[in-house]
Structure formats: C-alpha cells, structure tokens
C-alpha positions, -999 to 999 in steps of 0.1 A, spaced: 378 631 185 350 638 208 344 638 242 321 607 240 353 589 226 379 598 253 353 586 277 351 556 256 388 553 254 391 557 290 366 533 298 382 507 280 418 516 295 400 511 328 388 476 322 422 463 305 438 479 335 419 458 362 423 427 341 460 437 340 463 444 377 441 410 390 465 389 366 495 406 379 478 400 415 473 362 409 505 359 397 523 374 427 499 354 448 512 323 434 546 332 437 542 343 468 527 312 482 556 288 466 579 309 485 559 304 516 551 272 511 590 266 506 603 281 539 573 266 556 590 229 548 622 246 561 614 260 596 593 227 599 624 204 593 644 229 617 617 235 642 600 201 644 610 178 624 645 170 644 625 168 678 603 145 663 630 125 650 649 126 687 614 119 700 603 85 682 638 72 686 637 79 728 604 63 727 621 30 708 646 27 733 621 30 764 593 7 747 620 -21 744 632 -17 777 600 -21 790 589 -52 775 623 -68 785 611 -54 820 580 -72 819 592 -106 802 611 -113 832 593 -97 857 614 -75 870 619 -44 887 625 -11 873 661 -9 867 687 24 861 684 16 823 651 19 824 650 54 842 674 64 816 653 55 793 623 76 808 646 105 811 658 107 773 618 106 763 611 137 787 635 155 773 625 148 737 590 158 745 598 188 763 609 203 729 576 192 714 560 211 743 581 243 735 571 245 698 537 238 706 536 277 727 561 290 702 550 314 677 572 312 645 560 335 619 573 310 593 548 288 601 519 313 604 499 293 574 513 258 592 483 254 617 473 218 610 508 211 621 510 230 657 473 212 660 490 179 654 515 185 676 493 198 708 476 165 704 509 144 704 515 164 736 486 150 753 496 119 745 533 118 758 509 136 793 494 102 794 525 84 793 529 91 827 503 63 837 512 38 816 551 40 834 534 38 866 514 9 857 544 -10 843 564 -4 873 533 -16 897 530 -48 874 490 -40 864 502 -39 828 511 -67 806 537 -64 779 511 -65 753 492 -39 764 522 -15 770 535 -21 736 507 -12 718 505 21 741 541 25 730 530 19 693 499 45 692 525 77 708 550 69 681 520 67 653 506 98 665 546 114 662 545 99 629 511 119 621 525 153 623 544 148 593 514 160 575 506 169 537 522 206 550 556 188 552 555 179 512 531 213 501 557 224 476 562 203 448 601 201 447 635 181 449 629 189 489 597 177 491 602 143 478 638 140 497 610 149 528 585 118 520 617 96 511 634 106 548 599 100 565 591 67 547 623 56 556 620 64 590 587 46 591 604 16 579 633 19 610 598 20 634 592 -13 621 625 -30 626 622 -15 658 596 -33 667 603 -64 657 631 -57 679 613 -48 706 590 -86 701 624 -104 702 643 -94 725 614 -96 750 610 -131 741 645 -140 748 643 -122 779 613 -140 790 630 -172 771 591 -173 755 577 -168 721 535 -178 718 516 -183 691 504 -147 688 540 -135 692 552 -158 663 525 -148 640 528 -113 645 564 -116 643 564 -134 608 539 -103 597 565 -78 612 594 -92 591 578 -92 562 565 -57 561 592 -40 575 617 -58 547 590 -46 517 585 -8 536 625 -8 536 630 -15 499 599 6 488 611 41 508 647 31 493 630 34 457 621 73 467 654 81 472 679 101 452 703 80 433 734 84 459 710 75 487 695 41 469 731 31 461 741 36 504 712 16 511 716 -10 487 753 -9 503 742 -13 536 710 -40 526 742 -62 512 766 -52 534 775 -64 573 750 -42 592 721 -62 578 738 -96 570 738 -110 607 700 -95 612 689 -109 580 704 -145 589 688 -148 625 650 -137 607 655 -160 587 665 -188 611 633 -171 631 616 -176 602 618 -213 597 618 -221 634 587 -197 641 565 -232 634 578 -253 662 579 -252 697 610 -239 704 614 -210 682 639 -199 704 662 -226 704 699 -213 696 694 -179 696 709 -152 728 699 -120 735 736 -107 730 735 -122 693 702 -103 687 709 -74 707 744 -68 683 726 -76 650 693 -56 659 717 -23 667 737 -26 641 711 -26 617 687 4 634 718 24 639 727 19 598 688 29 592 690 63 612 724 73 597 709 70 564 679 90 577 704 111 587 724 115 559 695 119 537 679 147 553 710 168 555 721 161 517 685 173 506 684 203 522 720 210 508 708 204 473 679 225 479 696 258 489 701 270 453 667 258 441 648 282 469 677 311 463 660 310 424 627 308 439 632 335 462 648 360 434 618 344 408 591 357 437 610 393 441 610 396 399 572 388 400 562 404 427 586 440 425 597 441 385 558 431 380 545 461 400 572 488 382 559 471 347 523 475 362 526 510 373 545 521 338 519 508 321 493 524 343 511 562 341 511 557 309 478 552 295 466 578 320 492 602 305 478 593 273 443 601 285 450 632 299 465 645 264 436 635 250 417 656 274 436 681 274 433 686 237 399 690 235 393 717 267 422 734 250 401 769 242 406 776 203 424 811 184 415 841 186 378 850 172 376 875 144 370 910 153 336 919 143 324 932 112 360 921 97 364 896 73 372 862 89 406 848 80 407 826 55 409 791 71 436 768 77 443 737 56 433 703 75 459 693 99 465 654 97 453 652 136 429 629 132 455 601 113 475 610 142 446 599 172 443 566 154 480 561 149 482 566 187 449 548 196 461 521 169 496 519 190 483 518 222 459 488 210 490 471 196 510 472 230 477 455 246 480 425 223 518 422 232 509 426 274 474 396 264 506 379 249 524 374 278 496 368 303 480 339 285 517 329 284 522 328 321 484 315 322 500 285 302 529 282 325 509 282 359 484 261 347 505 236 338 515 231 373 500 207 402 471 229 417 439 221 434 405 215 417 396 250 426 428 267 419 426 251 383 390 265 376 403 299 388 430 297 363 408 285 336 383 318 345 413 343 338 420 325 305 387 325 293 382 361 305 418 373 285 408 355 258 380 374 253 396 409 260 418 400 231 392 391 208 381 427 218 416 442 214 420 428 180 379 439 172 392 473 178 422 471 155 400 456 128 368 485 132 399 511 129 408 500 95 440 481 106 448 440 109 458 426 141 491 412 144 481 374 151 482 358 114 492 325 105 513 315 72 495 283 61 464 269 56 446 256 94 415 234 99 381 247 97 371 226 127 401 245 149 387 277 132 353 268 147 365 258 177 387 288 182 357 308 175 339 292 201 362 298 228 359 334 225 322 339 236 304 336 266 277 309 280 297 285 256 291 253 271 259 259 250 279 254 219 276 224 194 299 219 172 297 192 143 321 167 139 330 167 103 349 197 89 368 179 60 382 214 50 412 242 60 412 277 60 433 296 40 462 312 67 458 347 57 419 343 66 425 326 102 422 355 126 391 372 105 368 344 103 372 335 136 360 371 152 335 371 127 321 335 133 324 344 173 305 374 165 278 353 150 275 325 177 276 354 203 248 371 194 223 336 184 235 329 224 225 365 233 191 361 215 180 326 226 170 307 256 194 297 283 182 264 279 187 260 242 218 254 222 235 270 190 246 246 166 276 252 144 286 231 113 298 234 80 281 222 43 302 220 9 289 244 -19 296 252 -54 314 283 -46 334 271 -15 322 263 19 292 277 38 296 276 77 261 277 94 252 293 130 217 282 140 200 288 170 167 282 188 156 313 197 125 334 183 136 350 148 137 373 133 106 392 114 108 394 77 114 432 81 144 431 109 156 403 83 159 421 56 175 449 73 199 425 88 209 413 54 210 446 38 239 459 65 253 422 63 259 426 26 265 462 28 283 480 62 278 519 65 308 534 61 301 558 93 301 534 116 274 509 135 240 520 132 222 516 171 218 483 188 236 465 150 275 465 165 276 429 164 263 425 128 282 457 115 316 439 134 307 404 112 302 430 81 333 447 81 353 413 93 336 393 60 347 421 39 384 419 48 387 381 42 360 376 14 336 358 23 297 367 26 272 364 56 235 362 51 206 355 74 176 332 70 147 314 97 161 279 106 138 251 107 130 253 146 118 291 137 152 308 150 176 321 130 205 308 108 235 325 100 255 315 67 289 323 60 298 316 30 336 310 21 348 311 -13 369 288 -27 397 308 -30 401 302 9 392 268 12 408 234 5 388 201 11 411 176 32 404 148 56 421 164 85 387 185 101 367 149 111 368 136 142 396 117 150 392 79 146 409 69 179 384 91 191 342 83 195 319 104 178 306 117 212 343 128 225 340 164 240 361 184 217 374 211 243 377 246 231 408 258 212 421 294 224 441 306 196 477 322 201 488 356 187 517 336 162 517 307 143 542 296 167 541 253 158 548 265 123 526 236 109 493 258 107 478 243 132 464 260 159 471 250 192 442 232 218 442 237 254 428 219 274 393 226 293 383 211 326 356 188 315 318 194 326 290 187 313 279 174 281 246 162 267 222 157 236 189 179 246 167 191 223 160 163 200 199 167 192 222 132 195 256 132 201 262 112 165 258 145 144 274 171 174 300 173 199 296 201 230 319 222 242 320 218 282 324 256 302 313 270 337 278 288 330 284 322 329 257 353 322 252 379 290 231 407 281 223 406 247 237 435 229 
C-alpha cells in the first residue's frame, strides 16, 4: 500500500466520520428538544398554568357581581370588594412569573410575552372598577371588558402548552377546552342572574342568551370527546347526573319563554344562583381532576424520555468516540507501516541475501480495509434506521426537508461504501433472495445520484430482476444516470426506460447533452466491454465502476449517440436474470402522470417478498419540458442540488 492510498483511506474515514458525527448530532438534537419541549409543558402547568386557572375563575366571580351591581343600581357592596380582592391576588402571581426567570422555560418566550400583555390588561382593570362604582359604565359595556381580560388569559395557553406530541399534551388541550367551555356557562351565568336582579331581560339579552346556551352545551360535549376514557365517563356522569339536571331544566324553560315578554316569569335568583353553582363548581372539579390524573399518567412516559435522551445523547457519544479512535488507530498503523525504515542493507561488495518469499501483507490490507468497509454498512444500517424512525414523526416543513437531506446524503455514502467493496473484489452484504421489479431497480437506482429531480423514469417495466442481481445493477445503472447528469445541461433531463430484446431486457440511459465523438466512443465501449485489470484508467472511474459492476451480474453495457445527439447508454440483461410479469406498470389506481417518488433500497430483503421498499419523498416539482409528455415518463421530485462531473 502506498502513501497515496492511506491518504485516500484517510480521506474517506474523514468524510464517513463527519457524516457519522452530524447524524449522531441531529439525533441528540432531537432528543434533546423532546426532552425540553417535555419539561417546558411541566414548569408551564406548575408555573402558570394554575395562576391562570385561579385567575379566570376570580375574574368570573367579580364580572358577575358587577353586572348584578349595575342591574339594580346599586352601590358597591362588601361582596363586591371581595370580589376585587381575590382578582388582585390572582394577578399578582401573573405579575411575579412575568419578572421570574425559570430556566425551564428559557425556549418558552412567546409565553412570558403573552403573559406581560395579560398584565397590562388586569393594569387597566383598575378603570373600569372605578367607572362601575361612579355609575359611567353600563353593564354591557363592563361585561364585555370582563370578557376580553379573560380571552386574553385564555390566549396564553399557546401552541407551547401542547409542543410535545404526547398523552400530556392532549390531556393539556382537553383540560383547556374544557375550561373554555366552564367560561361559557359562566357567562351565561353572569346574563341571568343580572336579569333577575334587574327583574329585566331585552331583546338583545334574550338573543344573545339563546346563542350562549347553545354553544356552551356543543363546546361542553366537544372538549368531553378529547378526554381520556375515565374523564368522558365523569362527565357523562355529571351531564346526566343532579349537578346539571336543575340547570339544564331552567335553560330550557329559558328557552321556550325567551320569545315572550316575560321571559322571566317564574324564575328566582336563588333557584338560578343554586343551579348555576352547582353546575360551574362540577365543571372546575373535572378540570381539576383532569389535570392532576394527566400529569400522573405522564410521570413514567417523561422518566423513559428522559433515560431515551441520556442513551442518545451519552451511549451515542461513547459509540461515536469508539468508532472515531478506532479508525484513527487504524490509520496510524497504516502509517506507521510504511515510515517503518526497512532491514539492514547488504554490506558492500557482498553478495546480497537471497530474498524473502512474499509475505501475504497485501491480502491482509484488504482484509482489514474490506472489514472496516463492512462495519460502515452496519453503522449506514442503523442511521437510515433512526432516519426512518424520526421521520416518521410530526415535524415542521423544514425539519422534514432536513431529514430528507441526511437520507439522501447516507444513501449516497452507502452506494459509495458498497462501490468500494465491489472495486476490491468482494460483494456487499445487501442482497435479496427473490426476484424484485425492474421499475423499483430503476427507481432505486435513481435515488442514489445527485440533481435527481432531473430523472425520468418510464412507466412501464413489465419485468423483475433476478434477486442475486438487485444490488449490482442498481450501482451500475446509478453509475450510468450519474454521469449523463454530470455531462448534460442543468436544464435538460436523462430519461430512463426499458425495451424487451431477444436476449433479455435492454435498460436505456439517454441524455441531452453533447456526445460523445466517434473516437471517445469507441474508447468508451472498448473499457465498457473490457475493464483493465489494474484499475481505472484517468478521468474513466465511473465507466470502469459500470464495467466491473456488469461483469459480476452478467449483463453488458454499450454506448451509442441518442437521437437528440447525446448519448445513450444500454444495458443489456440477459435472460437468465429477467422474467416478464405485469407487476413493473404503473399502477391502475394510479394516473400515468403520478410522481413515482424515489425508492432508497435497504441493506436486507427485510419484507421477505422481494420487493423493495419505497419511501416516501416530499413532493416538488414535476413537469414535461423538452418536447417530453408526462404519458410516456413519470419524474422523480428532489431539492436541486450541484455536481462536478467526474
């Protein structure tokens, strides 16, 4: 081994090692944030969330006795200062977490911005009490203040509150939705029982009182559809049961008299006042009750995401830095063997020594690079594995085309990986046992290049692919569709499809770009057909890569001009590996333009059925140029993305 090859071999340990750190980097990240994101919802349900809760219900109690204030036009009275009192003190816990600075809630700054402005609010409450108790305010007008504090408390339950996607969260949104629901009832409350004070209901108050029943009874039953099991059966319980039967009769006999002029006629404010407290007080133990069962059944989920994130995040980095010592140990042995200085020299004018038979070193470097290539595959394994896993979870747009980046890019490494493994005389360990679909071949094949969104790929592939035959045809047709994307226009497309022929099936690469001369065509053909045994000649890896890769599997590649002047590439598979069937067309469900998106194979044949397995793409954008229509090709959607050709 020379120097030029360590540094080779070095080179390439370098790139797999960044790829493997940024993956293992991502992956902390992400476990990292569920962890955050988990004890964010936590200190915000301990911090916040039961102020709010004291908050919204002080604020109930004082808007109602104001408007009973007003209906009779009264003075303040003790219950009313009471009142006032239990708000300030609600708020002044709002006011404290707003100059608090929990670390837990470091990424939670929506939510401490929410909350300063539900401060200011509850700072302008002041004028609207002194305006009620100098009679320049109407009870319309201060119930509708009352109305816009409590919406803005309601508010600071933001998205933050329901960030992780758990049993929690959703317990969270049920709790909230249900406490949304109470407001409602509340204030319905707070319209009747200022209309028996006042011993007057108007028009406006019996229309909006009709519209308040209605929609607090539908929010009621839809947050009781969020709940868990136990909590729907309590509030079917308490729907059916005393609390709500009295309150349920006297809307209804509100209901029905709300049309004539004397809606009020049999109805006291003691009645109402039991049947309205009743109820709210059933609706805030079941907010209660809820919350605190939630959290309870949460505490073992966020102890295994807590010991998930420490796996991740501190077995990751040991597995990491093992991984890293090691290939530089294996480096530096390499190294070290060829500065180490050689034997003795013969004295001079003596016969040299005869020399030593050939040591098997050389079998032993490729045995080691050979292993070394091997363990790569098993660590590309297990990262497009967690690539699977994390993808299929809810992330944003963004996050998603991140995700689908470091696929695309480990994808590729492998095809690399197993390139290596092939060049060095060896087979990969991806095979698969039965025959596979030529179009998932093609596909496959695809999904391994770059700048593939330039891909066509026909629709009708009525043949498989002998199992033992998968792995090599689909390096060597991505070495083909790599370099007609290398040597063509940016703006033009390479066009992939299959023909039957006498001695099998012939898969064609064609691409627009400018040819090939009849010299450089012929040479082309002549290290297709036959490979040097030494290795590539200059600028000809690609080629030599699709030479030695045809030779394993059987089949032959050739070169011709295409019609459009670029060049076409034939690969032609005998029919020793080919079967026609009907299961590579398009499916019928299925238009002819459908964007097929691109398969990236796994390293087993893990479905057992031969079939390889699709992921799938984000979709972008797809087209016909070039005198091309979408009846004879379907185009593989990908982010742009730049290549040198080789």
């Amino acid at each position: 081994m020379t120097r030029n090859d360590v540094r080779l071999i070095r080179t390439r340990l370098a790139v797999l090692a960044a790829v493997l750190v940024t993956l293992w980097s991502y992956a902390a990240y992400v476990s990292t944030q569920d962890a955050v994101d988990l004890l964010r919802v936590r200190a915000l349900a301990d911090t916040l969330g039961q102020p709010i809760d004291r908050l919204i219900l002080s604020l109930q109690t004082e808007r109602r006795i104001t408007a009973e204030t007003l209906a009779e036009a009264g003075q303040t009275t003790p219950e009313l200062v009471g009142a006032r009192h239990g708000t300030d003190r609600a708020a002044a816990e709002i006011r404290e977490f707003t100059k608090g600075r929990d670390l837990r809630l470091l990424s939670a700054g929506t939510v401490r911005d929410r909350a300063g402005e539900l401060v200011r609010r509850l700072d302008g409450l002041g004028t609207t009490r002194s305006q009620v108790d100098t009679g320049r305010l109407d009870q319309a007008t201060a119930t509708a203040g009352y109305d816009e504090v409590i919406d803005v408390a309601f508010r600071v339950y933001g998205p933050e509150w329901g960030a992780y996607e758990s049993g929690l969260a959703a317990d969270t949104r049920a709790v909230i939705a249900l406490a949304r629901a109470r407001e409602l009832l509340a204030r319905e409350d707070t319209l009747v029982s200022a209309a028996l004070t006042g011993a007057r209901l108007g028009v406006d108050e019996r229309r909006r009182l009709t519209a308040l029943v209605s929609i607090q009874r539908y929010a009621r039953t839809d947050a009781a559809a969020g709940l868990t099991p136990a909590g729907q059966d309590e509030h079917q319980r308490l729907a059916t049961g005393p609390e709500f039967a009295a309150l349920l009769a006297l809307e209804d006999r509100l209901l029905l008299q709300a049309g004539s002029t004397n809606a009020l006629a049999g109805f006291t404010l003691q009645a109402w006042r039991a049947a309205a407290d009743a109820a709210l007080g059933a609706l805030q133990t079941l907010v209660t009750s809820t919350a605190r069962s939630s959290v309870e059944r949460a505490t073992p989920g966020a102890a295994i995401l807590i010991a998930r994130t420490g796996a991740v995040v501190g077995l990751g980095l040991i597995v990491v830095l093992v991984l890293l010592l090691s290939w530089a140990g294996t480096v530096r042995r390499l190294t070290n063997e060829l500065t180490r200085p050689d034997a003795d020299p013969p004295v001079q004018d003596a016969p040299a020594p005869a020399r030593e038979p050939a040591t098997p070193g050389g079998d032993a470097e490729r045995e080691l690079f050979l292993g070394l290539t091997r363990r790569n595959q098993v660590l590309l394994r297990e990262q497009l594995s967690l690539l699977d896993g994390m993808q299929r979870r809810e992330r944003s747009t963004e996050e998603n085309g991140e995700l689908f980046q470091l696929d695309h890019l480990t994808t590729r490494i492998r095809r690399n990986v197993e390139k290596l493994i092939t060049l060095a005389g060896a087979r990969p360990a991806r095979r698969w046992r039965r025959p596979v679909p030529l179009l998932d071949v093609a596909r496959g094949a695809v999904a391994e290049v770059p700048d593939y969104h330039r891909v066509l790929i026909a629709p009708h592939w009525p043949w498989s692919l002998a199992g033992p035959a998968v792995t090599d045809v689909i390096h060597l047709l991505a070495e083909l569709i790599e370099n007609a994307l290398a040597f063509s226009g940016a703006d033009t497309t390479v066009r992939v499809s299959g023909e039957q022929r006498p001695q099998g099936c012939a898969v064609l690469v064609v691409d627009d770009g400018p040819g090939l001369d009849a010299a450089a065509l012929a040479e082309a053909n002549h290290l297709l057909g036959q490979p040097p045994a030494d290795g590539p000649p200059a600028g000809r890896a690609g080629w030599y890569a699709a030479a030695v890769l045809a030779g394993r599997c059987g089949a032959h590649v050739s070169l011709r001009p295409s019609r459009r002047g670029g060049t076409a590439a034939i690969v032609l598979l005998p029919a020793q590996l080919v079967t026609v069937t009907d299961t590579g067309r398009t499916p019928a469900s299925a238009p002819p333009d459908t964007p097929y998106p691109p398969a990236r194979t796994d390293l087993t044949d893990p479905s057992g059925d031969g079939a390889l397995p699709t992921r799938v793409r984000h979709p972008g954008p797809t087209g016909s140029g070039h005198g091309r229509t979408s009846l004879d090709t379907v185009e593989l959607p990908v982010a742009r993305t730049a290549r040198r050709p080789e």
